[in-house]
N, CA, C and O atoms as a Tinker XYZ file with bonds, in Angstrom:
   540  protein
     1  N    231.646000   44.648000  121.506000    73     2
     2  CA   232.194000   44.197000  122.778000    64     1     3
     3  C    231.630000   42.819000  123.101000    63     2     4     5
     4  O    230.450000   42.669000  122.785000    81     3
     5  N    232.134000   41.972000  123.566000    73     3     6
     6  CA   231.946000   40.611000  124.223000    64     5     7
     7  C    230.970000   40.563000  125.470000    63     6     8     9
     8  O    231.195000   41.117000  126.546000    81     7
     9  N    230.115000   39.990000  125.230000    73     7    10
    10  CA   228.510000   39.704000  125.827000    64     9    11
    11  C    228.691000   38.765000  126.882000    63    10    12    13
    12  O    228.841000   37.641000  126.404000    81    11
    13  N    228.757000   38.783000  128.699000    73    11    14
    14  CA   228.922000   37.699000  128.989000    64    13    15
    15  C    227.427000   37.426000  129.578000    63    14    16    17
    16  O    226.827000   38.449000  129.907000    81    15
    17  N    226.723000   36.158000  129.762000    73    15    18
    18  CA   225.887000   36.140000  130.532000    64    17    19
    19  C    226.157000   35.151000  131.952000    63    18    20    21
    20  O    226.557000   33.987000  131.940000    81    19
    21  N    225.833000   35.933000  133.087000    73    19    22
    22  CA   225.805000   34.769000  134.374000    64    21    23
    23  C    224.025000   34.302000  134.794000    63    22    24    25
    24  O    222.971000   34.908000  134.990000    81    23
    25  N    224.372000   33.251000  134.781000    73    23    26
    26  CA   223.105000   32.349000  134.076000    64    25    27
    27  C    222.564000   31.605000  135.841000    63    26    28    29
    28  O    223.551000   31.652000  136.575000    81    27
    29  N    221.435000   31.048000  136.521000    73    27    30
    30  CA   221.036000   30.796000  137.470000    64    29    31
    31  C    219.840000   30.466000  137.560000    63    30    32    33
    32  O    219.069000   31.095000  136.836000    81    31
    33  N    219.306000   29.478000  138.381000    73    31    34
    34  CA   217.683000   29.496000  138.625000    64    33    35
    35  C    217.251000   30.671000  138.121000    63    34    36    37
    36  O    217.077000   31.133000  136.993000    81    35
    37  N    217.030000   31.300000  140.008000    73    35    38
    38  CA   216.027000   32.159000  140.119000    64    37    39
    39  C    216.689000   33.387000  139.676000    63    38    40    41
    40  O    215.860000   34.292000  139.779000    81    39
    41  N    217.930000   33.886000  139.181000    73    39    42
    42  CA   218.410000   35.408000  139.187000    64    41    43
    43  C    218.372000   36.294000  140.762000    63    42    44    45
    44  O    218.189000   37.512000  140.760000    81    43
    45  N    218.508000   35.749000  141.672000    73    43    46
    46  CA   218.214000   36.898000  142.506000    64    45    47
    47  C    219.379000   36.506000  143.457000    63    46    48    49
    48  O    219.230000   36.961000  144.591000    81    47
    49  N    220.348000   35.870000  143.291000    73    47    50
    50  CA   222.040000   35.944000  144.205000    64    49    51
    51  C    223.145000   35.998000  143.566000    63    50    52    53
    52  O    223.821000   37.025000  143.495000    81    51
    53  N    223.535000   34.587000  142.881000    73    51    54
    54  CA   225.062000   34.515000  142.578000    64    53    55
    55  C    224.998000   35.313000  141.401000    63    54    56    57
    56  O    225.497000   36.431000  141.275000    81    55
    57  N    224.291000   34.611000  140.458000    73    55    58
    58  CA   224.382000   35.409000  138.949000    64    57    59
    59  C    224.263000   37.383000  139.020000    63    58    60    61
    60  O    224.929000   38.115000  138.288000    81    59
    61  N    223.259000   37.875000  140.077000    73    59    62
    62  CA   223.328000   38.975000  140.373000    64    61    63
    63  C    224.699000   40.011000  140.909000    63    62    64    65
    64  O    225.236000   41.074000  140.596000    81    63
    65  N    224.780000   39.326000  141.535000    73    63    66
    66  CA   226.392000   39.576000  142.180000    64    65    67
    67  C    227.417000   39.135000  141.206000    63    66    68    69
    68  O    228.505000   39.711000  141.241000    81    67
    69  N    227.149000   37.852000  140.032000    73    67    70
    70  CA   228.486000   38.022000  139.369000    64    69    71
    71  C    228.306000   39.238000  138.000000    63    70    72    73
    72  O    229.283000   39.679000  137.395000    81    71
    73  N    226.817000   39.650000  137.687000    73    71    74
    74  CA   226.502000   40.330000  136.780000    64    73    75
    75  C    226.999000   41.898000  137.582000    63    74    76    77
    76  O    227.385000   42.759000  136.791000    81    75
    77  N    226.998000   42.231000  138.893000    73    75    78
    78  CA   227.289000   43.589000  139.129000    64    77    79
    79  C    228.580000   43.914000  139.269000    63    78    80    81
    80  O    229.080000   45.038000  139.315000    81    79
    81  N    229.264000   42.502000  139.354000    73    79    82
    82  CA   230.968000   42.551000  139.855000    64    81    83
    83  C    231.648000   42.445000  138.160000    63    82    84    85
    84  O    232.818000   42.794000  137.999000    81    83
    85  N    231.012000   42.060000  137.233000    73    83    86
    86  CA   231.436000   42.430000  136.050000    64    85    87
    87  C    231.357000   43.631000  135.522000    63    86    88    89
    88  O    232.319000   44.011000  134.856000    81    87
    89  N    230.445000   44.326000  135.654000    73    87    90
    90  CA   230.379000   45.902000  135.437000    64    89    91
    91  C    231.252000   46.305000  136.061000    63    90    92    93
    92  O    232.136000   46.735000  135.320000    81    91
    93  N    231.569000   46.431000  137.486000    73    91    94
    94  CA   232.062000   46.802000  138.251000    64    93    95
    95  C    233.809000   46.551000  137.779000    63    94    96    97
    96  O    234.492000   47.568000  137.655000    81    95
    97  N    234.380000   45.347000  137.564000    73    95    98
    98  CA   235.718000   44.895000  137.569000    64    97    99
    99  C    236.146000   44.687000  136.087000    63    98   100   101
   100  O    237.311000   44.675000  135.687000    81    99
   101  N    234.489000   44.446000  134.975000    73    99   102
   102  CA   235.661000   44.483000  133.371000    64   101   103
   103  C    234.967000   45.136000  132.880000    63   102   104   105
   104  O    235.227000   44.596000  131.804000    81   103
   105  N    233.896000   46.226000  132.476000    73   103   106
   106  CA   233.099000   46.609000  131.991000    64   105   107
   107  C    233.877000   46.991000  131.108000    63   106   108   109
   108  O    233.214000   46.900000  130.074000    81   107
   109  N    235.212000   47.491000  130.770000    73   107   110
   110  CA   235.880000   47.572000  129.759000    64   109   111
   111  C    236.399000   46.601000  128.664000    63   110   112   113
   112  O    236.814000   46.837000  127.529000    81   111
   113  N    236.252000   45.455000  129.334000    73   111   114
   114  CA   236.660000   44.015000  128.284000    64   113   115
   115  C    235.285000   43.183000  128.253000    63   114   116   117
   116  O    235.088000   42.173000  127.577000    81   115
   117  N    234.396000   43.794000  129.098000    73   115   118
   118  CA   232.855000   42.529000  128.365000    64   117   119
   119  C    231.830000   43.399000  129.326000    63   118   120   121
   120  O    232.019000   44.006000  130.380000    81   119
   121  N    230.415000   43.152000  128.330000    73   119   122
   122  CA   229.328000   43.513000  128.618000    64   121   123
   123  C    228.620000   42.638000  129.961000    63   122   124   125
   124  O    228.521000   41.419000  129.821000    81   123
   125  N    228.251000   43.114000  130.937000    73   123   126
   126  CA   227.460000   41.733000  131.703000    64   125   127
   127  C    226.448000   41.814000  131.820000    63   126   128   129
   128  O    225.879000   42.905000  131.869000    81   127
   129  N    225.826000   40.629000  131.911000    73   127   130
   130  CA   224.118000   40.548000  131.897000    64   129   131
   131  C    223.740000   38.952000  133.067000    63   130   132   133
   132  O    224.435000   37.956000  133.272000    81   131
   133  N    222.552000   39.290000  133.536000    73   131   134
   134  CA   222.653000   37.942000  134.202000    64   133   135
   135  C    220.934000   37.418000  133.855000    63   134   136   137
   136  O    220.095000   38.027000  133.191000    81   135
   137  N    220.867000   36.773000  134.198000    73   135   138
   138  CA   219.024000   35.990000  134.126000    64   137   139
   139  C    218.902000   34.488000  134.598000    63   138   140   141
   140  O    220.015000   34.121000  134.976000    81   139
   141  N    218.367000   33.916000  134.666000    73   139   142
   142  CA   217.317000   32.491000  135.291000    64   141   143
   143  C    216.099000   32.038000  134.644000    63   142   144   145
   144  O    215.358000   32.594000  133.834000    81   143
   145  N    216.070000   30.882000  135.202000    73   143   146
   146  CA   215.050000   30.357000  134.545000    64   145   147
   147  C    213.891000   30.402000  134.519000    63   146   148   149
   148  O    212.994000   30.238000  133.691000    81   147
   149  N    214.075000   30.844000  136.345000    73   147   150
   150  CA   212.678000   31.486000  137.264000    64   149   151
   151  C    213.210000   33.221000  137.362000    63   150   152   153
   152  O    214.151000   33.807000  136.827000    81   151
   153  N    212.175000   33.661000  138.257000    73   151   154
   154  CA   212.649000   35.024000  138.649000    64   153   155
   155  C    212.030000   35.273000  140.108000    63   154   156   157
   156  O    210.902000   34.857000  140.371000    81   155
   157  N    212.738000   35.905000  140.964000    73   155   158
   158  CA   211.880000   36.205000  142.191000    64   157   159
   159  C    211.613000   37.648000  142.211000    63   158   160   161
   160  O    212.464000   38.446000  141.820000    81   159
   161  N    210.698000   37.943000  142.563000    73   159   162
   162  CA   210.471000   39.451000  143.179000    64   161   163
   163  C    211.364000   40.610000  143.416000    63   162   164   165
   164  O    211.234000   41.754000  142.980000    81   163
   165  N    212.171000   40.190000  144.079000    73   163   166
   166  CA   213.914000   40.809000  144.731000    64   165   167
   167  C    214.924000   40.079000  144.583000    63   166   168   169
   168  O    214.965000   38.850000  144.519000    81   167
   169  N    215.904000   40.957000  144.515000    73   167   170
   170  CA   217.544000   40.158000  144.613000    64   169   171
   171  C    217.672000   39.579000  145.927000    63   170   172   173
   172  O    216.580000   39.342000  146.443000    81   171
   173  N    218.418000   39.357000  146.440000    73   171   174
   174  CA   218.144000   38.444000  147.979000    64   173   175
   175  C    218.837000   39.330000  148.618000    63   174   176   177
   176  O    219.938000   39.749000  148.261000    81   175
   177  N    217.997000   39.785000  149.966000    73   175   178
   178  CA   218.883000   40.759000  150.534000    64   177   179
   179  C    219.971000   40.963000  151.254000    63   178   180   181
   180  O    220.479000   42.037000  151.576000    81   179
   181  N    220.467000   39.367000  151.605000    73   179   182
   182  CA   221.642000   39.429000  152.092000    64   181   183
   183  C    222.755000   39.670000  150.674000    63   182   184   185
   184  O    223.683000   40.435000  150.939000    81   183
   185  N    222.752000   39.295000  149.717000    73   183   186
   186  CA   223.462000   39.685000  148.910000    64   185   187
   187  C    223.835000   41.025000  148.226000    63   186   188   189
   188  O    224.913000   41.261000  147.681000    81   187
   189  N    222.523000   42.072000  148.365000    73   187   190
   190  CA   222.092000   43.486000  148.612000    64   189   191
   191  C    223.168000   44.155000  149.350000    63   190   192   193
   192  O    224.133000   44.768000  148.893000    81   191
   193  N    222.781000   43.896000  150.785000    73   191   194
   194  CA   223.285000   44.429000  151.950000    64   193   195
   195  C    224.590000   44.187000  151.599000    63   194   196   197
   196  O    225.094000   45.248000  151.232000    81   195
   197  N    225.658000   42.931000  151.524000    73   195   198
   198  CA   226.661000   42.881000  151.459000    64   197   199
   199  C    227.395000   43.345000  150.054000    63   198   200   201
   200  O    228.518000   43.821000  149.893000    81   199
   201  N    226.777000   43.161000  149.479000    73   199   202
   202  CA   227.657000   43.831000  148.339000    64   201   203
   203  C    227.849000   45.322000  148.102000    63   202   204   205
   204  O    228.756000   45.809000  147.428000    81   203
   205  N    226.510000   46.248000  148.981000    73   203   206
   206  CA   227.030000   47.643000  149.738000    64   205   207
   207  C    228.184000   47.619000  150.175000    63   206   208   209
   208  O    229.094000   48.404000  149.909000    81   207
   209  N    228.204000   46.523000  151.016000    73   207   210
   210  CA   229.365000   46.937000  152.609000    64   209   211
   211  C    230.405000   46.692000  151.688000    63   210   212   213
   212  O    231.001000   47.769000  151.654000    81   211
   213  N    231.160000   45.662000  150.672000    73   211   214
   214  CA   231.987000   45.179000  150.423000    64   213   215
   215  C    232.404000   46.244000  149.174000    63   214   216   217
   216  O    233.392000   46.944000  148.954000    81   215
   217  N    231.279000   46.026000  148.559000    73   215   218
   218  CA   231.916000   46.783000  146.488000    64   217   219
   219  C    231.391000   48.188000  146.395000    63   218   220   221
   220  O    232.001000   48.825000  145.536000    81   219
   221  N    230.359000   48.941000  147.070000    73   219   222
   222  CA   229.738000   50.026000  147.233000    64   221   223
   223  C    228.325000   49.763000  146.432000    63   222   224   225
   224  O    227.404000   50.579000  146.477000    81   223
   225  N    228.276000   48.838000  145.878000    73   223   226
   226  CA   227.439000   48.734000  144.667000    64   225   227
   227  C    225.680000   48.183000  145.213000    63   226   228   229
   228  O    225.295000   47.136000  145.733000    81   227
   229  N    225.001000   49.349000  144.829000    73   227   230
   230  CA   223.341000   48.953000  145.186000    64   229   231
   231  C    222.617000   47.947000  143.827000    63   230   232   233
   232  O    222.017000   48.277000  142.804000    81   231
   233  N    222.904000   46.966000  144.246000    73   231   234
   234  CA   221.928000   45.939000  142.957000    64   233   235
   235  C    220.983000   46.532000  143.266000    63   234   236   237
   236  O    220.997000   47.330000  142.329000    81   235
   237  N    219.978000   46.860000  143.945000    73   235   238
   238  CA   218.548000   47.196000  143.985000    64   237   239
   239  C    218.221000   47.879000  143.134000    63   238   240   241
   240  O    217.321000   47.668000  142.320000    81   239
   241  N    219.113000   49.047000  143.242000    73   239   242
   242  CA   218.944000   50.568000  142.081000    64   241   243
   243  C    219.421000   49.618000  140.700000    63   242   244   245
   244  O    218.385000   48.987000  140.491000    81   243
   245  N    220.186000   49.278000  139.893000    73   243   246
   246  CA   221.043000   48.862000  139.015000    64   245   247
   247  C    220.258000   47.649000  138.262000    63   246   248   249
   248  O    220.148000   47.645000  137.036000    81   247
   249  N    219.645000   46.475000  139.202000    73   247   250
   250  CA   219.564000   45.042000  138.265000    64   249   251
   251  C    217.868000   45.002000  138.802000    63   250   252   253
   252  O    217.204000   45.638000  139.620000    81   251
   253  N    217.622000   43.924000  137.878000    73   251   254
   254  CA   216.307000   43.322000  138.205000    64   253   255
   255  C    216.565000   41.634000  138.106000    63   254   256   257
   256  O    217.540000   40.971000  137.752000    81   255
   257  N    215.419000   41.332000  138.519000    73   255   258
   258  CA   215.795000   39.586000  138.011000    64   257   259
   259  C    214.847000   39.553000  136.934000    63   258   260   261
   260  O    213.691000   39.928000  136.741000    81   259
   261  N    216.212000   38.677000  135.990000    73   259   262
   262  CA   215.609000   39.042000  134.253000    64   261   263
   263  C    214.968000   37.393000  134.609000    63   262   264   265
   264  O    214.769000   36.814000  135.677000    81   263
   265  N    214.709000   36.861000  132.734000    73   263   266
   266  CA   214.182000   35.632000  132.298000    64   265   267
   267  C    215.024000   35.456000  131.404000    63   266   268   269
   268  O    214.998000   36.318000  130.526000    81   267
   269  N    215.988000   34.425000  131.258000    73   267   270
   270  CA   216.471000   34.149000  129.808000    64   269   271
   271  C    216.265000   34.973000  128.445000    63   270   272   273
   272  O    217.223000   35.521000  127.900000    81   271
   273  N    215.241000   35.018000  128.037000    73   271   274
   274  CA   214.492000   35.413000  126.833000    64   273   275
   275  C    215.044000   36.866000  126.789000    63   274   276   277
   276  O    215.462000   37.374000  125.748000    81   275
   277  N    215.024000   37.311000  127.637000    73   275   278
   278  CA   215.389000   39.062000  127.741000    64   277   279
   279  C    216.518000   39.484000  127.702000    63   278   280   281
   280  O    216.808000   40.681000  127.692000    81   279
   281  N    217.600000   38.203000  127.663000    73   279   282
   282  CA   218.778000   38.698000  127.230000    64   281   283
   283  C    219.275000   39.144000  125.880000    63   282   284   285
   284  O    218.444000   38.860000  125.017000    81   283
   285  N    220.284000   39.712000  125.426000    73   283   286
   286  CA   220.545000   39.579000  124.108000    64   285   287
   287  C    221.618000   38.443000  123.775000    63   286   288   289
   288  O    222.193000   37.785000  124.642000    81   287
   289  N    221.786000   38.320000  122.550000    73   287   290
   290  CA   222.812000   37.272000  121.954000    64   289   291
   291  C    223.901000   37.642000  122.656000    63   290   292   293
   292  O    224.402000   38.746000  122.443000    81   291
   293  N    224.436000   36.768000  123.604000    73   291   294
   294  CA   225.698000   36.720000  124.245000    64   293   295
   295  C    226.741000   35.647000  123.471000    63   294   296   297
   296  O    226.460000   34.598000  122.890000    81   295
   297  N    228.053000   36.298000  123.676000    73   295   298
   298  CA   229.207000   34.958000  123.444000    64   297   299
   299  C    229.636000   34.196000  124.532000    63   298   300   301
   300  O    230.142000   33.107000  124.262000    81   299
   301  N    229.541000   34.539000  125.743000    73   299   302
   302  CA   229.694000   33.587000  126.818000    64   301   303
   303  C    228.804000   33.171000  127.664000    63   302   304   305
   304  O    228.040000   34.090000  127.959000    81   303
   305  N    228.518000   32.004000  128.286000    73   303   306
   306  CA   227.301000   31.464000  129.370000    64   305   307
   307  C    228.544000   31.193000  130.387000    63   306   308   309
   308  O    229.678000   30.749000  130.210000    81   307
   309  N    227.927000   31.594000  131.375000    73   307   310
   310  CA   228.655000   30.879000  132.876000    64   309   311
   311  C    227.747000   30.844000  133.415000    63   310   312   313
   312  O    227.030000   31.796000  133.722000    81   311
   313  N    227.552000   29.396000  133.704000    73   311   314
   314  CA   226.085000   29.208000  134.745000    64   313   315
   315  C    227.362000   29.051000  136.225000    63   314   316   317
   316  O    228.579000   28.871000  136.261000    81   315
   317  N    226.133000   29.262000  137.430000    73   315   318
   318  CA   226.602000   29.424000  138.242000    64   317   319
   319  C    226.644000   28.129000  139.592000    63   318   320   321
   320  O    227.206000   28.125000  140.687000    81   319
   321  N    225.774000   27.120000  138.891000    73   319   322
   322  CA   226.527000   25.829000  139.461000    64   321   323
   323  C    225.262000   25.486000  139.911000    63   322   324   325
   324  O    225.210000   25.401000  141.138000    81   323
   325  N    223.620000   25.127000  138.986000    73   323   326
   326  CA   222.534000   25.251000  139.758000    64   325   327
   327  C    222.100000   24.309000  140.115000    63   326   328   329
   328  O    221.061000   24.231000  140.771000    81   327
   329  N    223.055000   23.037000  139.635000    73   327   330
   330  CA   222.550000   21.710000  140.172000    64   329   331
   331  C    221.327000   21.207000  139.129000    63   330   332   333
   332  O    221.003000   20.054000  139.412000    81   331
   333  N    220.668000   21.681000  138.160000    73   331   334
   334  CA   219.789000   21.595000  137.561000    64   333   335
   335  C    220.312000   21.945000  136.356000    63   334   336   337
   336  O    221.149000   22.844000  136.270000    81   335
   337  N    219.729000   21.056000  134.979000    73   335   338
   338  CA   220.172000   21.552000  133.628000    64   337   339
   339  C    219.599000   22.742000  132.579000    63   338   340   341
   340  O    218.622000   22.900000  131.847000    81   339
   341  N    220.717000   23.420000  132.933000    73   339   342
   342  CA   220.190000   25.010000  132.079000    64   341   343
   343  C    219.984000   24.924000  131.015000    63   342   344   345
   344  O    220.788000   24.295000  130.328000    81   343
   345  N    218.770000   25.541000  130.381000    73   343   346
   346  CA   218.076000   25.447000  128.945000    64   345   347
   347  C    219.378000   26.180000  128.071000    63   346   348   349
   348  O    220.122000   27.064000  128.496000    81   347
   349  N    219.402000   25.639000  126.955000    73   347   350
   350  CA   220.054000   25.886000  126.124000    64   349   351
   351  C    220.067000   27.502000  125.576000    63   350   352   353
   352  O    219.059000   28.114000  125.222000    81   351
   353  N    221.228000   27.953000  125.592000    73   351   354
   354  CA   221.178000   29.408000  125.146000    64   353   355
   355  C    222.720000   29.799000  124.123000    63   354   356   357
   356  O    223.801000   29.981000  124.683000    81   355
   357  N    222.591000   29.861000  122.913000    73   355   358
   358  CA   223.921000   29.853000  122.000000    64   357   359
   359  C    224.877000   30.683000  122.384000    63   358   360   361
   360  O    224.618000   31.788000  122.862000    81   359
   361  N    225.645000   30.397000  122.276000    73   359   362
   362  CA   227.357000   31.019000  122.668000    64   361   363
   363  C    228.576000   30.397000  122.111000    63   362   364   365
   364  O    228.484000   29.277000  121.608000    81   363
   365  N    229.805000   31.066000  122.155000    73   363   366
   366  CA   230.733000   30.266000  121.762000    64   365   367
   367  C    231.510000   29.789000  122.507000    63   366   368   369
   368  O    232.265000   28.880000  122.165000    81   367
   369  N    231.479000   30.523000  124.189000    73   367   370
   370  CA   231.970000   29.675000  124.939000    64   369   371
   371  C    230.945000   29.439000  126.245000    63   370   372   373
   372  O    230.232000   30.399000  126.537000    81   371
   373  N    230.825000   28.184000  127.070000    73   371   374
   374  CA   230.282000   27.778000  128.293000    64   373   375
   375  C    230.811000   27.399000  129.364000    63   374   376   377
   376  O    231.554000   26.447000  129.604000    81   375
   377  N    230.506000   27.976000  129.823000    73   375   378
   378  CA   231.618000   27.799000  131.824000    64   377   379
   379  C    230.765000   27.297000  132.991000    63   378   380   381
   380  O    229.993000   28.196000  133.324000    81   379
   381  N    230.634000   26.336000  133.641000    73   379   382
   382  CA   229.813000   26.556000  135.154000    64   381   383
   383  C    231.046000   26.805000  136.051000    63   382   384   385
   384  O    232.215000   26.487000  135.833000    81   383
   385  N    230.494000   27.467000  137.145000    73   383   386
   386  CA   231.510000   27.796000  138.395000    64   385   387
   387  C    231.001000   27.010000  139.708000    63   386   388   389
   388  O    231.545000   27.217000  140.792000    81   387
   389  N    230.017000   26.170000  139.577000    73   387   390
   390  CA   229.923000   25.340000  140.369000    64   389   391
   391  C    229.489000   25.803000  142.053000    63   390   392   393
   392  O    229.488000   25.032000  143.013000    81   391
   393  N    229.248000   26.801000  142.067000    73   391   394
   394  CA   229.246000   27.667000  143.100000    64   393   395
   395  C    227.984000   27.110000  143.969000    63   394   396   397
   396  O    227.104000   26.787000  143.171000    81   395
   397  N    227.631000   26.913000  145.132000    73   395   398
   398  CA   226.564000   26.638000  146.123000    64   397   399
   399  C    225.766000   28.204000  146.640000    63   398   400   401
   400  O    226.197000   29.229000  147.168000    81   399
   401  N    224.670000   27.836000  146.263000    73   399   402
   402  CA   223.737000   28.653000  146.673000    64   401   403
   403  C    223.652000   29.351000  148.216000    63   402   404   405
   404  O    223.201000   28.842000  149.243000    81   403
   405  N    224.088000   30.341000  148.071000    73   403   406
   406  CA   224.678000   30.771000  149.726000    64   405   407
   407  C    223.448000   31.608000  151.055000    63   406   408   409
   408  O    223.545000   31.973000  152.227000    81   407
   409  N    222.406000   31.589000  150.031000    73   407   410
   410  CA   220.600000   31.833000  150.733000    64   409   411
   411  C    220.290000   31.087000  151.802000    63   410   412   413
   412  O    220.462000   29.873000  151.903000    81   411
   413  N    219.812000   31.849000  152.640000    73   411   414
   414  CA   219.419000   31.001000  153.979000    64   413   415
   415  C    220.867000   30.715000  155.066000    63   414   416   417
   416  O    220.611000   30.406000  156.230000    81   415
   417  N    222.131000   30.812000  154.702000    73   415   418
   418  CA   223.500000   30.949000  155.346000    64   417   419
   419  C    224.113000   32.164000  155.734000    63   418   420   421
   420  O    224.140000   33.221000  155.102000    81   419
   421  N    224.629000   31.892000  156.896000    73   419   422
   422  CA   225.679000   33.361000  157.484000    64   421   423
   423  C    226.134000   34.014000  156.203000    63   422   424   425
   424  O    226.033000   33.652000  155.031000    81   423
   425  N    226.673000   35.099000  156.774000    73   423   426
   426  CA   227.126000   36.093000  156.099000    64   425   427
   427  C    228.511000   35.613000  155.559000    63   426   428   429
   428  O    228.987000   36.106000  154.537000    81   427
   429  N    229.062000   34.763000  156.182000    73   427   430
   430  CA   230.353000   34.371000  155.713000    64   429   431
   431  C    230.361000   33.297000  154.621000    63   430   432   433
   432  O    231.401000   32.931000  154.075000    81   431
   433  N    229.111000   32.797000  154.322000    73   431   434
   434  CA   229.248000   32.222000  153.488000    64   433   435
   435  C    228.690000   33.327000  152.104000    63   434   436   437
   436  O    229.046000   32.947000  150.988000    81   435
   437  N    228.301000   33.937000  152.133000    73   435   438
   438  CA   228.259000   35.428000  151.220000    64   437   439
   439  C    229.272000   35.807000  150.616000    63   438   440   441
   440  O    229.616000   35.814000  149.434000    81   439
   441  N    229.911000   36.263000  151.975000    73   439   442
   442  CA   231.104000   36.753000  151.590000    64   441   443
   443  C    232.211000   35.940000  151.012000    63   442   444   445
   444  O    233.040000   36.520000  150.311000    81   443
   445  N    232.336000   34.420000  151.270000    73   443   446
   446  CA   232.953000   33.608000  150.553000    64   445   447
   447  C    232.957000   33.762000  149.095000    63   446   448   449
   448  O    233.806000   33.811000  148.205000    81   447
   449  N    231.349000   33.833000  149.220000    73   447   450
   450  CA   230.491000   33.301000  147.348000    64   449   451
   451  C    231.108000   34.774000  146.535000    63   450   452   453
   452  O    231.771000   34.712000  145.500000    81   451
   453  N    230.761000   36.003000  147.195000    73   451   454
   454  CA   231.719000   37.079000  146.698000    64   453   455
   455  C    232.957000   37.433000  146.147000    63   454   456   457
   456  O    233.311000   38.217000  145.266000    81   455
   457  N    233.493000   36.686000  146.862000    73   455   458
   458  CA   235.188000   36.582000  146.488000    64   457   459
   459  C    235.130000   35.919000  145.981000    63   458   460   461
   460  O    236.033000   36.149000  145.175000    81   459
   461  N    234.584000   34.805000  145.630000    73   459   462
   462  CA   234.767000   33.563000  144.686000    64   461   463
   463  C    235.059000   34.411000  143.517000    63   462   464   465
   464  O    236.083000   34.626000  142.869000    81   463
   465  N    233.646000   34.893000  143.437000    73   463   466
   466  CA   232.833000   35.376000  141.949000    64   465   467
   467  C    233.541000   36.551000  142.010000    63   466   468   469
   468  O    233.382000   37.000000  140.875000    81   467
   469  N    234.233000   37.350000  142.623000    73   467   470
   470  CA   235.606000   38.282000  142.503000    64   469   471
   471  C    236.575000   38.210000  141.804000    63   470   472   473
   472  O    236.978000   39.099000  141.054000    81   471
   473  N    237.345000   36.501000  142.074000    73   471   474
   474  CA   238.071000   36.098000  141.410000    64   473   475
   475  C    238.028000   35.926000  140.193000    63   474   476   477
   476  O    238.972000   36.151000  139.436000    81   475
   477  N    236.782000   35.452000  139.816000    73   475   478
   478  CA   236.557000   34.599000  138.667000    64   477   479
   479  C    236.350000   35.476000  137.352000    63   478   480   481
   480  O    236.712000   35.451000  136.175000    81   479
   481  N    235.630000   36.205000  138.133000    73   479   482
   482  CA   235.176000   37.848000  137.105000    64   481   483
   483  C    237.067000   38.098000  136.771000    63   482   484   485
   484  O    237.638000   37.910000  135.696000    81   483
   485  N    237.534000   38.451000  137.765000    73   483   486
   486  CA   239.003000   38.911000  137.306000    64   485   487
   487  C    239.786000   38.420000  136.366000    63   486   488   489
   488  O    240.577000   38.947000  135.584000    81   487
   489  N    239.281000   36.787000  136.652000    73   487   490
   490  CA   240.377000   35.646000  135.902000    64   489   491
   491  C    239.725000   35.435000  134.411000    63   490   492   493
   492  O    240.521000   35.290000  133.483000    81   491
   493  N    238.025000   35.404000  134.075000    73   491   494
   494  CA   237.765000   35.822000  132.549000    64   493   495
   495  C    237.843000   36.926000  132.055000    63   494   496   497
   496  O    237.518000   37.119000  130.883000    81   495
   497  N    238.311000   37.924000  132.883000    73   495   498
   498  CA   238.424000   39.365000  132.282000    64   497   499
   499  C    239.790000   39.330000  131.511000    63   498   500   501
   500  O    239.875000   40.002000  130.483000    81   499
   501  N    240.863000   38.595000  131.936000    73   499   502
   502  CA   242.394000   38.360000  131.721000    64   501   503
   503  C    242.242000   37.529000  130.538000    63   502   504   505
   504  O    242.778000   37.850000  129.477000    81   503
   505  N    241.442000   36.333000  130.680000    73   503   506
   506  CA   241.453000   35.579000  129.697000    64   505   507
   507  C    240.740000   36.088000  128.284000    63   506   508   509
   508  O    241.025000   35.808000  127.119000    81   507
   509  N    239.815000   36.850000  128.775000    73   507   510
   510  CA   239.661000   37.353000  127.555000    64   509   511
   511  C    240.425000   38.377000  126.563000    63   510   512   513
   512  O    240.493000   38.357000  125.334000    81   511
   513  N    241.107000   39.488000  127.717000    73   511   514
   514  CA   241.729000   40.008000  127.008000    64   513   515
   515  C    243.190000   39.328000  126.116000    63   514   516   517
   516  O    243.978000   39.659000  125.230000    81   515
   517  N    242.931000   38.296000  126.945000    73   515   518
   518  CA   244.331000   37.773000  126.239000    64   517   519
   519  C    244.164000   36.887000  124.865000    63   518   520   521
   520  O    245.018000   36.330000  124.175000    81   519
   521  N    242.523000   36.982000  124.715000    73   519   522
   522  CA   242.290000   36.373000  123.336000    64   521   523
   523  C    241.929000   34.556000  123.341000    63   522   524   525
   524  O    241.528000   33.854000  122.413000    81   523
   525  N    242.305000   34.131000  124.990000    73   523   526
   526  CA   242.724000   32.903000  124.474000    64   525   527
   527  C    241.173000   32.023000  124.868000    63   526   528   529
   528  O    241.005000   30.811000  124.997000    81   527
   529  N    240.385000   32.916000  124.963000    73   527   530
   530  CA   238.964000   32.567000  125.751000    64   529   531
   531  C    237.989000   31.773000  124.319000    63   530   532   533
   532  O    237.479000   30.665000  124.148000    81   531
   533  N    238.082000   32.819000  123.645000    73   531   534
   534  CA   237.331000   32.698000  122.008000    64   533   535
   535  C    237.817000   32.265000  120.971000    63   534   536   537
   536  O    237.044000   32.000000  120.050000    81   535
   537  N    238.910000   32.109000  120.842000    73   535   538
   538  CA   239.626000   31.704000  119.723000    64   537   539
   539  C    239.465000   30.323000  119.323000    63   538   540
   540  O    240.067000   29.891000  118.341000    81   539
């Protein structure tokens, strides 16, 4: 099965949320995994809390914040837009989503970053199945 990783600083928002919304929305067309460069303690809890209310889904129980190193050989990187240059990690394909760090902001900007990474999960899940991602 096809390995994706969502890639980030610290691991503890976007990449978390796009690593649980991939289980969640393709776990049948790709594996997800997420990690950073740093790691914090916790996932961030507004992203916690809302992704209860919204997907049912407890990151707390489910993810940790990994380190690069602890991933396995993935075929896809999607970094998540960190403003900073992500250490090199092999794949055959690379994506940023450009996404703004939504920590320290209302809830609506959460919930924005959610749906983003809703979409996006949906739209490489399509593309992959359709072959035209890897080829």
């Amino acid at each position: 099965m096809i390995k994706v990783a969502f890639i980030c600083v610290h691991n503890s928002c976007r990449s978390q949320i796009a690593e649980a919304l991939g289980k969640k929305l393709a776990s049948d067309v790709f594996e997800s995994y997420s990690a950073g460069t740093e790691t914090k303690p916790h996932i961030n809890p507004d992203a916690v809390r809302l992704m209860k209310q919204v997907h049912h889904i407890d990151m707390e129980q489910t993810q940790y914040s990994k380190l690069l190193e602890e991933l396995p050989p993935v075929d896809v990187v999607i970094t998540m837009g960190c403003n900073v240059q992500c250490p090199f990690l092999p794949c055959s394909r690379r994506e940023d989503w450009g996404l703004e760090d939504p920590t320290g902001k209302p809830d609506a900007a959460f919930l924005e970053t959610i749906r983003f990474i809703e979409q996006r999960i949906l739209d490489l899940k399509e593309r992959l199945q359709a072959g035209s991602l890897l080829s």
